[in-house]
OpenMM code with the backbone's topology and positions (N, CA, C; nanometers):
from openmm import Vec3, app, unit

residues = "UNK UNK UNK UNK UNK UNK UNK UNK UNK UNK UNK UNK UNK UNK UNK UNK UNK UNK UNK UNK UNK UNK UNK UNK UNK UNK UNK UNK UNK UNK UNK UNK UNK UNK UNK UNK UNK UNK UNK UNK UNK UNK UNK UNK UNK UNK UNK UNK UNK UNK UNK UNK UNK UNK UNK UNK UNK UNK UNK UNK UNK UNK UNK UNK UNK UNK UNK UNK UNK UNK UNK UNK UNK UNK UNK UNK UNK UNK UNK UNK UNK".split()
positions = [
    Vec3(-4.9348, -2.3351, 2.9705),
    Vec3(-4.8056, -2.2836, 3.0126),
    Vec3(-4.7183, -2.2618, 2.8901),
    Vec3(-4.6382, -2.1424, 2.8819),
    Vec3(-4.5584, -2.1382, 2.7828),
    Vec3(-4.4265, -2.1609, 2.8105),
    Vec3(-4.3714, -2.2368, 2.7134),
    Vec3(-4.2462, -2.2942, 2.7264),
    Vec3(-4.1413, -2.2218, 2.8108),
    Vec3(-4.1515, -2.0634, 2.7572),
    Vec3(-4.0494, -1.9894, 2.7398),
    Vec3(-4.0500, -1.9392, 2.9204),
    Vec3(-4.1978, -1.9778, 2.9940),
    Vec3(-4.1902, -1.9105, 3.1508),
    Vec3(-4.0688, -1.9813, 3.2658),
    Vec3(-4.0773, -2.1007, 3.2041),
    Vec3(-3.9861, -2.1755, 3.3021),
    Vec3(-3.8488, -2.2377, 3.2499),
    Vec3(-3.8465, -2.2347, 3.0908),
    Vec3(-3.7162, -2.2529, 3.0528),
    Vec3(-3.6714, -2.1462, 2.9225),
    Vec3(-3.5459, -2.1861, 2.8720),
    Vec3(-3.4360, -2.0418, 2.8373),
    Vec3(-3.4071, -2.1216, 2.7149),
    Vec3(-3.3967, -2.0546, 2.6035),
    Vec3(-3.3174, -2.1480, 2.5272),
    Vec3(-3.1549, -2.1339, 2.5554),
    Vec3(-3.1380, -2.2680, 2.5141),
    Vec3(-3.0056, -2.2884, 2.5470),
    Vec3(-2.9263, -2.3091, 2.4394),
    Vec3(-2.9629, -2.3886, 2.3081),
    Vec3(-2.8829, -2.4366, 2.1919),
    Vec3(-2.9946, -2.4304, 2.0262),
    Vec3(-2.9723, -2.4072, 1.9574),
    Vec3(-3.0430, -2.4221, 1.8552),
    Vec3(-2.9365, -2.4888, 1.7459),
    Vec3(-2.9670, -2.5940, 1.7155),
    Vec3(-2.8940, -2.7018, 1.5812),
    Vec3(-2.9755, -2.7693, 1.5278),
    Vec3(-2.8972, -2.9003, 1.4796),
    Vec3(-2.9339, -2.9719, 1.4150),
    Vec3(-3.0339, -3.1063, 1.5591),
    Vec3(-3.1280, -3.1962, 1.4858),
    Vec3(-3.1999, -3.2428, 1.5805),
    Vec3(-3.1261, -3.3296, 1.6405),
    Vec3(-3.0284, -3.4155, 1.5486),
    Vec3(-2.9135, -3.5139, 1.6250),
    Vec3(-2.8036, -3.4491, 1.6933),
    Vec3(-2.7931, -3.3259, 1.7197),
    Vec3(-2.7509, -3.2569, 1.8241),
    Vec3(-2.7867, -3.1997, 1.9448),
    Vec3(-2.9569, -3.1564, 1.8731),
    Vec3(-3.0224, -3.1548, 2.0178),
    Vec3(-3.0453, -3.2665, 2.1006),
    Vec3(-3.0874, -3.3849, 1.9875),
    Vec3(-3.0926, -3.5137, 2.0614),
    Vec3(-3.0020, -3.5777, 2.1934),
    Vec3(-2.8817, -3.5254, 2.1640),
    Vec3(-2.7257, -3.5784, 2.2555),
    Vec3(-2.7306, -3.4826, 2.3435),
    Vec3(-2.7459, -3.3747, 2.2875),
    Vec3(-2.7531, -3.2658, 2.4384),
    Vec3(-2.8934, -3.3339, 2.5554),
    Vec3(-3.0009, -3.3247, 2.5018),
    Vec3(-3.0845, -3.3714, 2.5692),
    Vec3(-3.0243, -3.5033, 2.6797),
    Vec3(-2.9696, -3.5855, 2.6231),
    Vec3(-2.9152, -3.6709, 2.6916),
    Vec3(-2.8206, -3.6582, 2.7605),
    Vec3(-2.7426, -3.5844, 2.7331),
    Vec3(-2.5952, -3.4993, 2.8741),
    Vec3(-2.6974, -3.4169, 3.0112),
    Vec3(-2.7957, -3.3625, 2.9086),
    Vec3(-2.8747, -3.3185, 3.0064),
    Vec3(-2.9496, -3.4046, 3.1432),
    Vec3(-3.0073, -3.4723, 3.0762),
    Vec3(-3.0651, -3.6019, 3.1568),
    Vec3(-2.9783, -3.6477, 3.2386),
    Vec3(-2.8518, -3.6909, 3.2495),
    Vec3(-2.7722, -3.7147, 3.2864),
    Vec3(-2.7102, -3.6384, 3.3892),
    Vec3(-2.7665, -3.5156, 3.4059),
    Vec3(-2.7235, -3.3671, 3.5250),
    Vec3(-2.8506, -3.3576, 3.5786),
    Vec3(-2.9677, -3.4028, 3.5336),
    Vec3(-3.0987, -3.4001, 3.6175),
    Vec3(-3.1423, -3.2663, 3.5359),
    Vec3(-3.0933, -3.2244, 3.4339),
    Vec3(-3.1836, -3.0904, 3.4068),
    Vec3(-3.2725, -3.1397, 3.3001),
    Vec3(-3.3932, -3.1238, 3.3167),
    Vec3(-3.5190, -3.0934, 3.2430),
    Vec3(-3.4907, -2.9853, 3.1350),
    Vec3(-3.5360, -3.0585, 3.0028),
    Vec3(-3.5398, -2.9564, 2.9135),
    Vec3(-3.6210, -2.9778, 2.7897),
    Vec3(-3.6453, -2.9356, 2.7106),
    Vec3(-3.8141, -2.9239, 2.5744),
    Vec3(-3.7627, -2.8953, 2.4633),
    Vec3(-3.7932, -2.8904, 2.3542),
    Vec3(-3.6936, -2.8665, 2.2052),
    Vec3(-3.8403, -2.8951, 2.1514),
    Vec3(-3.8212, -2.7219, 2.0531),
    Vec3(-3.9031, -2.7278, 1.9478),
    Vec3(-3.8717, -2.6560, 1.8562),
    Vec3(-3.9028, -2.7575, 1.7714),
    Vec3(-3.9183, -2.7636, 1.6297),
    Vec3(-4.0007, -2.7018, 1.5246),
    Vec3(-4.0180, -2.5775, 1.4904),
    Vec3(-4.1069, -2.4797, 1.4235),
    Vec3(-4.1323, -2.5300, 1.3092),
    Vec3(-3.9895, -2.5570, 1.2171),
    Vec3(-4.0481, -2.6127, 1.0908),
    Vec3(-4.0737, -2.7399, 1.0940),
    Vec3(-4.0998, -2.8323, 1.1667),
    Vec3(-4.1998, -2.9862, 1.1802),
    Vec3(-4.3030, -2.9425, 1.1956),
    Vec3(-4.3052, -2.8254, 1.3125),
    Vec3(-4.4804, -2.8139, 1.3307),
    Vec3(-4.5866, -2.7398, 1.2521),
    Vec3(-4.4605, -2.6689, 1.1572),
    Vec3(-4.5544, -2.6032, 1.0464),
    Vec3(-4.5575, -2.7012, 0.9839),
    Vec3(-4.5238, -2.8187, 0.9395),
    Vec3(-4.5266, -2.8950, 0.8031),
    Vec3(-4.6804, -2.9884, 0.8689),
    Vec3(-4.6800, -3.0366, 0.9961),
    Vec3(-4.7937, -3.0765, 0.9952),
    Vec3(-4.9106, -2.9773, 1.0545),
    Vec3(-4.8856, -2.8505, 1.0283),
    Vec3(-4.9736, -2.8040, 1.0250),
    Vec3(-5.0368, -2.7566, 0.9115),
    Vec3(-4.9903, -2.7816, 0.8189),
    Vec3(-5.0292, -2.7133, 0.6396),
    Vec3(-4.9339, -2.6217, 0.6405),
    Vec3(-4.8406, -2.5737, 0.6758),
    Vec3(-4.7686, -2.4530, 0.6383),
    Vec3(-4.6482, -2.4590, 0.6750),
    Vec3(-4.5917, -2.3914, 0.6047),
    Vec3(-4.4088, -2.3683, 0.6436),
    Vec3(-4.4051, -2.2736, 0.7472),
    Vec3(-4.3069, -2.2722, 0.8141),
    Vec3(-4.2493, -2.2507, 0.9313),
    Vec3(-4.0969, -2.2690, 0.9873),
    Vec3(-3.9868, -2.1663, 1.0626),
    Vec3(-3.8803, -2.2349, 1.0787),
    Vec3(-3.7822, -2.2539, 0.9752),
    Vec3(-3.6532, -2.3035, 1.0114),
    Vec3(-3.5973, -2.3631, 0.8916),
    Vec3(-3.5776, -2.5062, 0.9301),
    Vec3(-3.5420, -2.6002, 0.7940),
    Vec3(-3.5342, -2.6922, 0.8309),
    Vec3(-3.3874, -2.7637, 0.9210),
    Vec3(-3.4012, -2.8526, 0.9700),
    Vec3(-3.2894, -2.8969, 1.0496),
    Vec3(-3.2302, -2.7620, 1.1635),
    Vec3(-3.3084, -2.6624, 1.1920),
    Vec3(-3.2853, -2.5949, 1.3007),
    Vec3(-3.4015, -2.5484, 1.4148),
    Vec3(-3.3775, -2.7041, 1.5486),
    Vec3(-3.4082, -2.7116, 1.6268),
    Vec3(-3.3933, -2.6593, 1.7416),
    Vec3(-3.5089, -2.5899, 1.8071),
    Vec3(-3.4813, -2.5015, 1.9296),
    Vec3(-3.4383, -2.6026, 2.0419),
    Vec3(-3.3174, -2.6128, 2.1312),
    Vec3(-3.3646, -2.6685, 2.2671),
    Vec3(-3.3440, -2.5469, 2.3814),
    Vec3(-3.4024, -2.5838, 2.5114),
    Vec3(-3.4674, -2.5187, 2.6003),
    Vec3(-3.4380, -2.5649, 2.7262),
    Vec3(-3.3623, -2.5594, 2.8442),
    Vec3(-3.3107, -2.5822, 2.9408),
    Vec3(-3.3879, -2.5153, 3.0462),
    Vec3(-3.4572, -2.5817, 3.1579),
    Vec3(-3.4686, -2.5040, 3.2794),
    Vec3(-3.4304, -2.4007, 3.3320),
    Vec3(-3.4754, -2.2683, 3.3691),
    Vec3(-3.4156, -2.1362, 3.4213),
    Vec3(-3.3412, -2.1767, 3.5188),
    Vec3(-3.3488, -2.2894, 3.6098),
    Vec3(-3.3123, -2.3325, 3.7458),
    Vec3(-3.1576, -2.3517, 3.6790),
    Vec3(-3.1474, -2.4644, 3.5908),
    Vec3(-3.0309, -2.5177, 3.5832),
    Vec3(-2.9700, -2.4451, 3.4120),
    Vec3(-2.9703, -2.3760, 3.4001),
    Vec3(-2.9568, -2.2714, 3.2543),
    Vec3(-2.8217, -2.2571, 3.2573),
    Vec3(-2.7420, -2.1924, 3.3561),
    Vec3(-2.6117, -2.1753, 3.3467),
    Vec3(-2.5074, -2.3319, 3.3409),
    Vec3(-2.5539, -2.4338, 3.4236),
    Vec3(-2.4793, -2.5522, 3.3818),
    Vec3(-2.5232, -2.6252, 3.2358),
    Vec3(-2.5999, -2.6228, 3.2065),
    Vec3(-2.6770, -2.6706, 3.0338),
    Vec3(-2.6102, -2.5978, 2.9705),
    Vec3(-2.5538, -2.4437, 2.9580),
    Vec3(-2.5175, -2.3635, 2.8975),
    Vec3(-2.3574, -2.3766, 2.8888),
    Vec3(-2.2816, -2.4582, 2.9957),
    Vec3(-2.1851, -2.5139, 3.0462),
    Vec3(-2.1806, -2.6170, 2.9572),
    Vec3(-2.2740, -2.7174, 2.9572),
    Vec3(-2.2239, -2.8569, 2.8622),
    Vec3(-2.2657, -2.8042, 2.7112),
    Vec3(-2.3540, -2.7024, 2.6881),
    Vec3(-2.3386, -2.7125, 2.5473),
    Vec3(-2.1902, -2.6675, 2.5050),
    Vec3(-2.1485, -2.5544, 2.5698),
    Vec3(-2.0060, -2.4653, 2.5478),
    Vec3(-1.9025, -2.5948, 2.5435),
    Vec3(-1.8835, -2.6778, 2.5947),
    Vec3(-1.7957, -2.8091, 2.5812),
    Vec3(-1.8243, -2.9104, 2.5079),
    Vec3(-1.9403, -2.9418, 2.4763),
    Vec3(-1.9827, -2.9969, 2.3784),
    Vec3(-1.9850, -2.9849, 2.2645),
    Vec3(-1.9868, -2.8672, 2.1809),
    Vec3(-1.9569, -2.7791, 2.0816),
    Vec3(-1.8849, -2.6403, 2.0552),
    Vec3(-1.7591, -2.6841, 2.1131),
    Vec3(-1.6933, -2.5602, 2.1255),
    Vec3(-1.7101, -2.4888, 1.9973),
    Vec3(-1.6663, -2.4983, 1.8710),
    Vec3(-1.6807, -2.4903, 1.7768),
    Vec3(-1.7522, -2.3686, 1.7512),
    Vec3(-1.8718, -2.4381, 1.7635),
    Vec3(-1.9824, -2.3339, 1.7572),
    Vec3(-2.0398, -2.2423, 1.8465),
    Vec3(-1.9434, -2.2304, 1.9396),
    Vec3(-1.9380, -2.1132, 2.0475),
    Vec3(-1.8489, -1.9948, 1.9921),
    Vec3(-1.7959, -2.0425, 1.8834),
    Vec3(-1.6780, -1.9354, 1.8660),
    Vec3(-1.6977, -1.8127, 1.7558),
    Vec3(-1.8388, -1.8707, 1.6886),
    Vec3(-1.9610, -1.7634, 1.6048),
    Vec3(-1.9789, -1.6139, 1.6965),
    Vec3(-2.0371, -1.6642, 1.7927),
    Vec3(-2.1036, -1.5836, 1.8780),
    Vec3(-2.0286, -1.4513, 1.9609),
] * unit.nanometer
topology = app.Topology()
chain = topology.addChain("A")
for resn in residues:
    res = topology.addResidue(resn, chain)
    for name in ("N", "CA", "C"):
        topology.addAtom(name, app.Element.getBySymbol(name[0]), res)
């Protein structure tokens, strides 16, 4: 199964940011996956990714409320976009 069929990305940062989101998440019942390109190139022999920018990935089901706590969670960095 690929990640991308059943969930959306939702946030890409740093990992101690995805980390806390993950946990607001948990906390709303939404299921969600975070990956990491440049970890998995490093143990794969190769570069990949950049470092300290972690994908996370929210359920299609619950995408618009995840997308909700990141926007309050980091306003900040909503204001790039």
């Amino acid at each position: 199964m690929d990640i991308e069929e059943n969930f959306k990305r939702v946030y890409t940062g740093s990992e101690v940011n995805v980390q806390y989101l993950q946990e607001l998440f948990e906390k709303e019942n939404i299921s969600s996956r975070v990956r990491n390109d440049f970890d998995s190139g490093l143990r794969a022999g190769f570069g990949g990714g950049l470092p300290g920018q972690v994908l996370l990935f929210a359920d299609s089901e619950h995408f618009e409320k995840a997308r909700k706590i990141v926007e309050e969670t980091f306003p900040e960095e909503n204001e790039k976009e």
